[in-house]
Residue frames as a rotation matrix with the C-alpha (Angstrom) as fourth column:
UNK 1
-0.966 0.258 -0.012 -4.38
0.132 0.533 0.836 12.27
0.222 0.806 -0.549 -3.08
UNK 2
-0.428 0.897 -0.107 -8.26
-0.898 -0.435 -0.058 12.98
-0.099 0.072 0.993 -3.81
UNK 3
-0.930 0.317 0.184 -10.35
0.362 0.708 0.607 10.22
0.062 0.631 -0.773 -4.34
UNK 4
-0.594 0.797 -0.114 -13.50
-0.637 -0.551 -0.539 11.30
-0.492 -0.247 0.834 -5.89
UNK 5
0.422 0.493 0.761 -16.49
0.547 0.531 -0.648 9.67
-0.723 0.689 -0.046 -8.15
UNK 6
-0.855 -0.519 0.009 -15.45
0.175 -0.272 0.946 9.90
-0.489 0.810 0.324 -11.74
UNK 7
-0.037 0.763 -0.646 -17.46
-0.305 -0.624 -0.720 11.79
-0.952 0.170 0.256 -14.21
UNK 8
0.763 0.260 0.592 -18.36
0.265 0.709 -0.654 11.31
-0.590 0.656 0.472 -17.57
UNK 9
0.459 -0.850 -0.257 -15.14
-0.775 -0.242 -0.584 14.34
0.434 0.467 -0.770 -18.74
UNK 10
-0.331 -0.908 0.258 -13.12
-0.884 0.394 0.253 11.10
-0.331 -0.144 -0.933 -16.86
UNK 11
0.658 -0.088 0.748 -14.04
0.344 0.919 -0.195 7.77
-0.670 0.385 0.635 -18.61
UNK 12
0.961 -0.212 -0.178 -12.25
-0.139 0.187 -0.972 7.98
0.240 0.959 0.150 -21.63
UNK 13
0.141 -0.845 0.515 -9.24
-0.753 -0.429 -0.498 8.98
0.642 -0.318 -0.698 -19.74
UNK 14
0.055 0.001 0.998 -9.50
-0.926 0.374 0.051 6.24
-0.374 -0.927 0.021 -17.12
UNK 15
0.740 0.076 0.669 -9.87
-0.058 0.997 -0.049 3.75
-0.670 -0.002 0.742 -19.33
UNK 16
0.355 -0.935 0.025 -6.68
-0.558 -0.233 -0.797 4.40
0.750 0.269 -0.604 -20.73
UNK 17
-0.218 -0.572 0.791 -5.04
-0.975 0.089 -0.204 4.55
0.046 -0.816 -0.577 -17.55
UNK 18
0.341 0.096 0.935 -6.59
-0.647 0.746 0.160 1.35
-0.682 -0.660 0.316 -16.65
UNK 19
0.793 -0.588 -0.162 -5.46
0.133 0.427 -0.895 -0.70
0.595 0.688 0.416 -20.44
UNK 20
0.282 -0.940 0.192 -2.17
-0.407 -0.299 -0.863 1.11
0.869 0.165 -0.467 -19.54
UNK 21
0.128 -0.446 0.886 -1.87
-0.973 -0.229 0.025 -0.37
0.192 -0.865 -0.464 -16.13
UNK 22
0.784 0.542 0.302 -3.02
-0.442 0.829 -0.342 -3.66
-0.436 0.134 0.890 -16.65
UNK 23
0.951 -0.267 -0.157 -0.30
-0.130 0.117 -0.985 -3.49
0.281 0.957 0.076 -19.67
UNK 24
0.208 -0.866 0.455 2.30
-0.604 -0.480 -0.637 -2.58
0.770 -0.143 -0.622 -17.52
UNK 25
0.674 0.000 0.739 2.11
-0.645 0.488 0.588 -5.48
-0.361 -0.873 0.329 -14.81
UNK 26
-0.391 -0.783 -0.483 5.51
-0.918 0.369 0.145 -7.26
0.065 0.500 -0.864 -15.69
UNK 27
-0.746 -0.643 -0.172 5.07
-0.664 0.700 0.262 -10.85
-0.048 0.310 -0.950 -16.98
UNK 28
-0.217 0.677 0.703 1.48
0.084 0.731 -0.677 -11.63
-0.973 -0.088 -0.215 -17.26
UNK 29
-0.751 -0.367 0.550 0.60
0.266 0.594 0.759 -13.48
-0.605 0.716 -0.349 -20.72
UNK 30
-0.569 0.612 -0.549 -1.11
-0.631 -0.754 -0.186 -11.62
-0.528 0.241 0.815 -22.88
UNK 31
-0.651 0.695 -0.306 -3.68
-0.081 0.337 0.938 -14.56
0.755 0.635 -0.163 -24.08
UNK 32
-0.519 0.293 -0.803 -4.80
0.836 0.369 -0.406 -14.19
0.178 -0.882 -0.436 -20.38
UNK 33
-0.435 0.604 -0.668 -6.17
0.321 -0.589 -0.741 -10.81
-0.842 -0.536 0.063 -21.17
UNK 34
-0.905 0.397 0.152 -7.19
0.160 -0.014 0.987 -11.07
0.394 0.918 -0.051 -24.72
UNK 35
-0.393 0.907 0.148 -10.51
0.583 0.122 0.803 -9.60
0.711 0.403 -0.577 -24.70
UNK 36
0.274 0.259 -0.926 -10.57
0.956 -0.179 0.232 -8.11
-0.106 -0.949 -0.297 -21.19
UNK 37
-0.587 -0.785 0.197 -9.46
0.781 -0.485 0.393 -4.99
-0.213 0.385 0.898 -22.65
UNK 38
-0.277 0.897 0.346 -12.85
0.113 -0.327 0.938 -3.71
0.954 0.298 -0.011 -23.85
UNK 39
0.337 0.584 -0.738 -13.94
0.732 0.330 0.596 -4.16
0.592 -0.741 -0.316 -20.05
UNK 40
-0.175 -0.602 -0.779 -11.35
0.908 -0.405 0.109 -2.27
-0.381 -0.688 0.617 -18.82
UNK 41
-0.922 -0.253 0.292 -12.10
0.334 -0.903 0.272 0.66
0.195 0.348 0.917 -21.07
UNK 42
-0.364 0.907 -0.213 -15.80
0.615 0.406 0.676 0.34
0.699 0.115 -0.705 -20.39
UNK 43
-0.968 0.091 -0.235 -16.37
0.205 -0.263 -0.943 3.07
-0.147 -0.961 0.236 -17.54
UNK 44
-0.547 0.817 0.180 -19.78
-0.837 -0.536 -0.109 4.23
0.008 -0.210 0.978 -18.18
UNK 45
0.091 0.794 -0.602 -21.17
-0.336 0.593 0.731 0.67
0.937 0.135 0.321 -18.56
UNK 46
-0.576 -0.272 -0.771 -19.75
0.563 0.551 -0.616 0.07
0.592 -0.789 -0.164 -14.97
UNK 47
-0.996 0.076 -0.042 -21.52
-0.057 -0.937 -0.344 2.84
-0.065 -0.340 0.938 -13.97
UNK 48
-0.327 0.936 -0.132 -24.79
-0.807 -0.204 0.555 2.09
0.492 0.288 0.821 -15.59
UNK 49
0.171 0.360 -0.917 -25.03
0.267 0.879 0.395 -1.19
0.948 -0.312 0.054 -13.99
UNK 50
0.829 0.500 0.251 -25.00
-0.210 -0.137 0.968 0.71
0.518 -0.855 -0.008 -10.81
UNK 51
0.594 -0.489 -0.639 -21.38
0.803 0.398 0.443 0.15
0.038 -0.776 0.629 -9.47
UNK 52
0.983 -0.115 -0.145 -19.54
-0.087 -0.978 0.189 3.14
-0.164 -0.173 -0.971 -8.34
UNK 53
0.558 -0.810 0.181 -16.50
0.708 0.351 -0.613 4.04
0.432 0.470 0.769 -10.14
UNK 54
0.838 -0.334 -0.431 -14.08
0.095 -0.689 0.719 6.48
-0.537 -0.643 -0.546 -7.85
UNK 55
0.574 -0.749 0.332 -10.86
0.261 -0.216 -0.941 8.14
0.776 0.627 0.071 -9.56
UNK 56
0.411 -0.814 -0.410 -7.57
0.791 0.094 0.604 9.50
-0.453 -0.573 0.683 -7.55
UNK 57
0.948 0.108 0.299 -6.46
0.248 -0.838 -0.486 12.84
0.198 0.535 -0.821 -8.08
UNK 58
-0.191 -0.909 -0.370 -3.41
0.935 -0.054 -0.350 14.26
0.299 -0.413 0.860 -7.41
UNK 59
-0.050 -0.010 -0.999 -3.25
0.627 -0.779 -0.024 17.46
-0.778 -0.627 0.045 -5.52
UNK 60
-0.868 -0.455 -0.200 -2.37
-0.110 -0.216 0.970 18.87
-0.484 0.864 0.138 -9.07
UNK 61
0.301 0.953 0.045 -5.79
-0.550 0.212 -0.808 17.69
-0.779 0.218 0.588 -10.05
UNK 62
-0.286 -0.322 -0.902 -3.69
-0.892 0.433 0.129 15.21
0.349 0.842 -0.411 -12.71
UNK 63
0.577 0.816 -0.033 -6.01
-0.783 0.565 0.261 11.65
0.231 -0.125 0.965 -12.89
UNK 64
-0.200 -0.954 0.225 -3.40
-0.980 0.191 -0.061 8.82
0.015 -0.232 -0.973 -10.98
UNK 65
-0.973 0.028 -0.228 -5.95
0.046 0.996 -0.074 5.78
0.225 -0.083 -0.971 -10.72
UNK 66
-0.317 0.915 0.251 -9.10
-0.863 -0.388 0.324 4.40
0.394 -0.114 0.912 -10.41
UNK 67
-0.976 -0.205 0.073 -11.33
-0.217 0.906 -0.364 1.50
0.009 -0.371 -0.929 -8.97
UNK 68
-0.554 0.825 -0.107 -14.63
-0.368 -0.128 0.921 0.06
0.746 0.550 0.375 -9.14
UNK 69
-0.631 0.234 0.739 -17.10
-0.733 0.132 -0.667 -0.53
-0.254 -0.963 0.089 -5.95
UNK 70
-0.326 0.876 -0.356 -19.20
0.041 0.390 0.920 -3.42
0.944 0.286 -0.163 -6.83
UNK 71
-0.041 0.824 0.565 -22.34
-0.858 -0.319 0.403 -2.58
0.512 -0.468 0.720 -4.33
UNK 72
0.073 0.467 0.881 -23.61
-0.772 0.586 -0.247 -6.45
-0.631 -0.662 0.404 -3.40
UNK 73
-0.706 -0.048 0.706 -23.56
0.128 0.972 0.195 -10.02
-0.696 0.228 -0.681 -4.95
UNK 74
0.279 0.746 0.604 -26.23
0.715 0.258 -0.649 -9.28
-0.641 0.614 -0.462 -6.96
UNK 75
0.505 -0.236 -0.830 -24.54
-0.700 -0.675 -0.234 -6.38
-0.505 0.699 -0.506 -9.17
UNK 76
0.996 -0.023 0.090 -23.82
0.090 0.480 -0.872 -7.78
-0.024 0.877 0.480 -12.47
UNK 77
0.443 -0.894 0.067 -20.04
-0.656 -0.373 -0.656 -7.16
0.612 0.247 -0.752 -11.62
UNK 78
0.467 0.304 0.830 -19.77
-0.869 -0.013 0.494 -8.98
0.161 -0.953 0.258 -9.23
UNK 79
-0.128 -0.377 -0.917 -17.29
-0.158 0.921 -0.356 -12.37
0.979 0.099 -0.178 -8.96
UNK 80
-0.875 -0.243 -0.418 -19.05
0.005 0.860 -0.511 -13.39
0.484 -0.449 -0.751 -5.83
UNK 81
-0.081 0.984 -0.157 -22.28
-0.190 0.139 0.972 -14.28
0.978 0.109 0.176 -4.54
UNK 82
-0.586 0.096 -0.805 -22.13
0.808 -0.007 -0.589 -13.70
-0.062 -0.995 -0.074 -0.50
UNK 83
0.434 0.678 0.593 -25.23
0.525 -0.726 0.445 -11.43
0.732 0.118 -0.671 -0.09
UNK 84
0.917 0.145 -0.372 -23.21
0.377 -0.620 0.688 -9.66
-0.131 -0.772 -0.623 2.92
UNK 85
0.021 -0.850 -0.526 -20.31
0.285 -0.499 0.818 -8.28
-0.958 -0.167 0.232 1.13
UNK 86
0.759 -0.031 -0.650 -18.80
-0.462 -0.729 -0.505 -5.84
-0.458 0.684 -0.568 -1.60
UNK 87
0.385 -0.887 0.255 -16.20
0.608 0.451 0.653 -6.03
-0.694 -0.096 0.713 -3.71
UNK 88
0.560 -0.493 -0.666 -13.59
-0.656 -0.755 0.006 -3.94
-0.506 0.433 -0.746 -5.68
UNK 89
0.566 0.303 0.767 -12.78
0.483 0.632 -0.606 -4.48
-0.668 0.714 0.211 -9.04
UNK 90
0.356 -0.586 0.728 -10.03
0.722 -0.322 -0.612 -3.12
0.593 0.744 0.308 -11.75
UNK 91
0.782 -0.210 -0.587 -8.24
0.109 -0.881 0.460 -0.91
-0.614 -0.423 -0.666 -9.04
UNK 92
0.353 -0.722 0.595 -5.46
0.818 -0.071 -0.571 0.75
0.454 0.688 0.565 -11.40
UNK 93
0.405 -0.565 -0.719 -2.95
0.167 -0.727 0.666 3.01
-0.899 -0.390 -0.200 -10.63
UNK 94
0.916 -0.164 -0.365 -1.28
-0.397 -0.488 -0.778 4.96
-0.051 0.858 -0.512 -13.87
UNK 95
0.628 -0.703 -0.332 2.23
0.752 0.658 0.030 3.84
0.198 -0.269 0.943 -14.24
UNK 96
-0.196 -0.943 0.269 3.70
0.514 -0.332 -0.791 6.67
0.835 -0.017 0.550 -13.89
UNK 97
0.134 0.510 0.850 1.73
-0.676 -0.581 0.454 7.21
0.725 -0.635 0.267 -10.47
UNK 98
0.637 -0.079 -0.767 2.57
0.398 0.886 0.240 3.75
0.660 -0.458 0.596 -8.82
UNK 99
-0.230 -0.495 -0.838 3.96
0.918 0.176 -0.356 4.13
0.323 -0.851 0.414 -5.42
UNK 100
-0.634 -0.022 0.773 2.41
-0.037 -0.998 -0.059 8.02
0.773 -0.066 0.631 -5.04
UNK 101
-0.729 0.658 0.189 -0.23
-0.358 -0.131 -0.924 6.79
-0.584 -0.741 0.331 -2.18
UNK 102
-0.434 0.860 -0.268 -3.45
-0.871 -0.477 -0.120 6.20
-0.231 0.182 0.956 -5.02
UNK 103
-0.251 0.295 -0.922 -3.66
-0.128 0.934 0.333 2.52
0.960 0.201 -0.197 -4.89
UNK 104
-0.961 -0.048 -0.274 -3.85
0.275 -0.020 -0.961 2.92
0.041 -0.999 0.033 -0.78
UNK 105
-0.911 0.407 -0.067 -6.04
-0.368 -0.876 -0.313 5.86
-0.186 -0.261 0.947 -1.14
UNK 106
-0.120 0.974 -0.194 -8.92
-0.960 -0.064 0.271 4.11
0.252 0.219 0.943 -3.19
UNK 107
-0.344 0.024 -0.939 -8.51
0.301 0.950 -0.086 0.69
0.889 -0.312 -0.334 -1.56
UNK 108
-0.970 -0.151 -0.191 -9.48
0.232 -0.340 -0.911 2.61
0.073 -0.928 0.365 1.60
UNK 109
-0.685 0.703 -0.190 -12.39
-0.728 -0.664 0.168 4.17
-0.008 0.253 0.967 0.06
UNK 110
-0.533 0.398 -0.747 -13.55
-0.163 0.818 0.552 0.78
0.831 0.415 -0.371 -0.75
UNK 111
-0.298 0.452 -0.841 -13.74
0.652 0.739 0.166 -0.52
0.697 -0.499 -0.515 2.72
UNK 112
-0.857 0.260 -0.444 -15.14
0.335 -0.372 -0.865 2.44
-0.391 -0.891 0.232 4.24
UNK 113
-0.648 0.723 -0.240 -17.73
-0.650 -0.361 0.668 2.63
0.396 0.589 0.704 1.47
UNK 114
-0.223 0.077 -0.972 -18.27
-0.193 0.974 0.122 -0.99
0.956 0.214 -0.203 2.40
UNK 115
-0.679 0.001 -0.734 -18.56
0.705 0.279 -0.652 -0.45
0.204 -0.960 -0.190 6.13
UNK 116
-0.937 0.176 -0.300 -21.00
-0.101 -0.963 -0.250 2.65
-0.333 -0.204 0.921 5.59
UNK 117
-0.263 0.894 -0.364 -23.24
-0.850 -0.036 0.526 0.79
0.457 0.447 0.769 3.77
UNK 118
0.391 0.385 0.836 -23.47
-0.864 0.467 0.188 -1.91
-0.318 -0.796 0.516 6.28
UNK 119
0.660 -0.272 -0.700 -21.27
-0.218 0.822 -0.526 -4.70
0.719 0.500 0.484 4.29
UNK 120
0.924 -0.381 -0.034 -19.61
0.124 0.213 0.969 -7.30
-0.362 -0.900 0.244 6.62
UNK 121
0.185 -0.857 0.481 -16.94
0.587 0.489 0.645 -7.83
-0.788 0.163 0.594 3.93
UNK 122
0.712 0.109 -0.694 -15.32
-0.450 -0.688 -0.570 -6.89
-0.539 0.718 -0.440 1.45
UNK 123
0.320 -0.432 0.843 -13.72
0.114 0.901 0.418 -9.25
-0.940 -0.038 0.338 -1.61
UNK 124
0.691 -0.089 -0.718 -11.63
-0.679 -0.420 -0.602 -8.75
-0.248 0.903 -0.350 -4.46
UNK 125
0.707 -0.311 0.635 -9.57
0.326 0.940 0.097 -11.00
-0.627 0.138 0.766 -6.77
UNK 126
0.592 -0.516 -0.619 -6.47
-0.722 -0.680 -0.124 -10.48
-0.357 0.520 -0.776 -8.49
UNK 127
0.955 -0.135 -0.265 -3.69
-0.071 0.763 -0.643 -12.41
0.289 0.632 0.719 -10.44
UNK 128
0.462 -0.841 -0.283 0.09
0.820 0.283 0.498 -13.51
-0.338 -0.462 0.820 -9.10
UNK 129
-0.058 -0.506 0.860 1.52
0.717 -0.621 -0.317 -10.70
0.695 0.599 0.399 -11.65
UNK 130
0.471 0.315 0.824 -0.15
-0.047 -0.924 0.379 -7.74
0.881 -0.217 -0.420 -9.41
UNK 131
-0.113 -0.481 -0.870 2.51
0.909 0.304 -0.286 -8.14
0.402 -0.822 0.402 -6.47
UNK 132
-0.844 -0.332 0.422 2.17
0.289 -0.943 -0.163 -4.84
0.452 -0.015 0.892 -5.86
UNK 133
-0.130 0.988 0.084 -1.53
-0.649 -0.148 0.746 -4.62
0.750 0.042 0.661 -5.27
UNK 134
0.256 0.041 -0.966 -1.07
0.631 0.750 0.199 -7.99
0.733 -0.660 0.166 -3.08
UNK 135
-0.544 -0.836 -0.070 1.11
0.721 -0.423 -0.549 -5.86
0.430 -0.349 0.833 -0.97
UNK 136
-0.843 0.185 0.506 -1.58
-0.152 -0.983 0.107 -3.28
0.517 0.014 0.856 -0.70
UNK 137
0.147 0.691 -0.707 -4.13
-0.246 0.718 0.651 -5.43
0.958 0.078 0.276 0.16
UNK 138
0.241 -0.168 -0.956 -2.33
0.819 0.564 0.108 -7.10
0.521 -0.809 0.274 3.01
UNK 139
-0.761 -0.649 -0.010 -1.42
0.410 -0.468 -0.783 -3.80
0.503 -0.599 0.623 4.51
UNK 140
-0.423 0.906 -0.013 -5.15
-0.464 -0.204 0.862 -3.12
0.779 0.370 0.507 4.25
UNK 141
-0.576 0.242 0.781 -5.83
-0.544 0.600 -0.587 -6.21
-0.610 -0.763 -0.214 6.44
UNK 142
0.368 0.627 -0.687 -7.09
-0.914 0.380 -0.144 -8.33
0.171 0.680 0.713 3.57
UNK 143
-0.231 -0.450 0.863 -6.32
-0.597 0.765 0.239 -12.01
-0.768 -0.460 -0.445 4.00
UNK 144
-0.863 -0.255 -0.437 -5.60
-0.496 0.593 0.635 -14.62
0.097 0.764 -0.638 1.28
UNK 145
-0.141 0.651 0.746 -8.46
-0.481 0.614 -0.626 -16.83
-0.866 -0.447 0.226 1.22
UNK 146
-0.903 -0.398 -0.161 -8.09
-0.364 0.511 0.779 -19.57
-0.228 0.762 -0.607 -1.28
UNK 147
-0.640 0.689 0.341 -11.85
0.568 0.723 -0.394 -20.94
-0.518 -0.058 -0.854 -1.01
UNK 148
0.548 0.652 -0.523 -12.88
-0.022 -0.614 -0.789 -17.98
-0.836 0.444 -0.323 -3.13
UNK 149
-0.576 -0.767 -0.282 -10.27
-0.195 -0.206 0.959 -18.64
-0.794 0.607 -0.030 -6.02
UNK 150
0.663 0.601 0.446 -11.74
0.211 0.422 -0.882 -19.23
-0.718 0.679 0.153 -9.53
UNK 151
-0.658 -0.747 -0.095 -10.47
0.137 -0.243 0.960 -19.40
-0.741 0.619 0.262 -12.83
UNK 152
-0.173 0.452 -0.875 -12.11
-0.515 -0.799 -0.311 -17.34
-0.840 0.397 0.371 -15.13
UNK 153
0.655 -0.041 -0.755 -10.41
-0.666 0.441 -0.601 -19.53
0.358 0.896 0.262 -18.34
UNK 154
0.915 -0.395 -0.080 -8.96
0.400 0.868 0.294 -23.10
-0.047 -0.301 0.952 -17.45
UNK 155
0.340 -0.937 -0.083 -5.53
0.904 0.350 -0.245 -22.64
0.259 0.008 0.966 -16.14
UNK 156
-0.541 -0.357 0.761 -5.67
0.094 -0.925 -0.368 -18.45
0.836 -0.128 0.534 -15.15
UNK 157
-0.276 0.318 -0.907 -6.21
0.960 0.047 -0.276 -18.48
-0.046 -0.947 -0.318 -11.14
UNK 158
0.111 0.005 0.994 -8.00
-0.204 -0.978 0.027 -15.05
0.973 -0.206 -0.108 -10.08
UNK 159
-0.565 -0.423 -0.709 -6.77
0.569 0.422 -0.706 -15.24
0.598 -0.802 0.002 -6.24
UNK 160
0.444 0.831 0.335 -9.59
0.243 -0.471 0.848 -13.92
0.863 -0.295 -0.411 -3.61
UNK 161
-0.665 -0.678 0.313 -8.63
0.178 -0.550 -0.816 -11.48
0.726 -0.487 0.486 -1.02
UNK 162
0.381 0.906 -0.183 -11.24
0.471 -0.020 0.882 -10.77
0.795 -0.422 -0.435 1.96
UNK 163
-0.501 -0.726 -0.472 -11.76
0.726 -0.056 -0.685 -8.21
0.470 -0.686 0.555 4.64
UNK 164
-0.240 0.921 -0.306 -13.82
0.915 0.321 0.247 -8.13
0.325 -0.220 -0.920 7.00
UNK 165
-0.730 -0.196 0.655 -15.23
0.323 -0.943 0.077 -4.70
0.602 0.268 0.752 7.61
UNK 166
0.275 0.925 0.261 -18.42
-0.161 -0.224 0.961 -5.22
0.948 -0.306 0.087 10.15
């Protein structure tokens, strides 16, 4: 698996992939992502606000996943507000790429982007549905940390992962 920065021939394509992956997480209510849809297709505005979007290739050079780097606490992407850590946002994996290595591959990238640029941490949130991703995470060496939970809309937990990286 490649992981490179994504270009502008890959947004359109990525955000697909990412709708489609989102779509495909068994059993999460779909008034919990009403609207969040647009966001997910949105690569170049992640981009313009300065956070670094990375893709997953396959050897094959066929596009398997992607993930956003949010830089620092102060990037408008951002769902937390420690000035010494990053965080990683919409990682997706294609469904018909899930279990090929490219949810590993750019969850790595993260925290060695994140340790290269001198971040202590590194924090991302996700929802009970994404067992899979949890799973990655913890092999990662992320830890659960409940004092970062929020809920976006009253009653939808985003659950904060952390890991430390300095």
């Amino acid at each position: 698996m490649i992981v490179r920065p994504a270009n502008e021939a890959d947004y359109d394509a990525l955000g697909d992939l990412t709708v489609a992956a989102y779509r495909a997480i068994p059993d999460v209510p779909q008034e919990a992502t009403d609207g969040y849809e647009e966001e997910l297709r949105d690569v170049a505005g992640r981009v313009n606000v300065g956070a670094e979007v990375m893709v997953a290739v396959t050897d094959g050079g066929v596009l398997a996943g992607g993930v956003t780097y949010v830089p620092d606490h102060l990037n408008k992407l951002a769902e937390f507000d420690d000035p010494h850590a990053a965080g990683i946002r919409m990682l997706a994996v294609s469904p018909a790429h899930q279990g090929s290595g490219a949810g590993t591959a750019l969850t790595t990238w993260c925290v060695d982007r994140a340790r290269a640029t001198g971040r202590e941490r590194i924090i991302l949130h996700t929802i009970k549905w994404m067992k899979t991703a949890h799973r990655i995470y913890e092999r990662a060496g992320f830890e659960r940390t409940t004092a970062l939970d929020w809920e976006p809309i009253p009653g939808f937990l985003l659950m904060a992962f952390v890991k430390e990286v300095a």
